[in-house]
N, C-alpha and C positions, 0 to 999 in steps of 0.2 A: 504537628501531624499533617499538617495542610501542603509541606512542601514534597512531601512521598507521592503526591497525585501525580499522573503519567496522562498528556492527552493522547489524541489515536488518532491516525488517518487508516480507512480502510478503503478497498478499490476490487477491482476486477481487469488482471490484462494477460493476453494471451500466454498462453504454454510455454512458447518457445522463447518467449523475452523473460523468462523467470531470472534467471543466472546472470543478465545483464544489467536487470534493473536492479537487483538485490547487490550486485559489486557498485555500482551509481551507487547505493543509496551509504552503505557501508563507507563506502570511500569519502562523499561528502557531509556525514556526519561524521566523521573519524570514527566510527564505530561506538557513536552516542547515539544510539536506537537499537531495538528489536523488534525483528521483524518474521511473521509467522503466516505460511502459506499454507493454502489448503487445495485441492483441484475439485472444481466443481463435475458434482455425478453425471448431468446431462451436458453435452457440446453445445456451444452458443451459437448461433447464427450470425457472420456478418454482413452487413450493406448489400453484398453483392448475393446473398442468399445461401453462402458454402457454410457450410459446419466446420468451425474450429475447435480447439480445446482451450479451454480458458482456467486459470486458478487465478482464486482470491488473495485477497493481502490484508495484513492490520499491520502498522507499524506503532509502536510506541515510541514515546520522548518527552523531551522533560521541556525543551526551549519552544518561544517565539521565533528565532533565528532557523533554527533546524527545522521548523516546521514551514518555513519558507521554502527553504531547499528542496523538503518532501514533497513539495505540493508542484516546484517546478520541474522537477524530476516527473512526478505521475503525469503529470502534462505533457512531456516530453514523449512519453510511451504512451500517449493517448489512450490514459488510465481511465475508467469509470470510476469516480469516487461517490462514495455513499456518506452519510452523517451519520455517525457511530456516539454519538455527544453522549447518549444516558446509558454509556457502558460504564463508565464511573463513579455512577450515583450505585448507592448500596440498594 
């Protein structure tokens, strides 16, 4: 039953890079993940003080390997990641 566990990366990156990051991430897991976006109700603030639009992300999967990839990918899009760890736990 232990091998049905799925870990998570979740994040926050801007609106307009939705479509981009989500073909990256599809492409270099070959489509060994899912991934599920939501757009945050308030605009974010960035550095320079303007209001963007931002949505959230969780991806699932099952590897160590793919979960490399995830992590340099969100890096890449200069992702906010969060620690989602005790979504799994019952």
């Amino acid at each position: 039953a232990d091998d049905m566990t799925f870990s998570n990366i979740a994040g926050v990156i801007p609106t307009a890079d939705r479509v981009r990051f989500e073909r990256m991430l599809y492409r270099s897991t070959r489509g060994n993940c899912y991934i599920r976006f939501s757009a945050l109700s308030e605009r974010a603030m960035d550095a320079s003080g303007n209001r963007i639009d931002k949505v959230c992300f969780i991806v699932f999967y099952k590897s160590s390997a793919i979960e490399t990839k995830i992590k340099r990918i969100c890096d890449a899009f200069s992702a906010n990641r969060y620690n989602m760890k005790d979504l799994n736990r019952p």
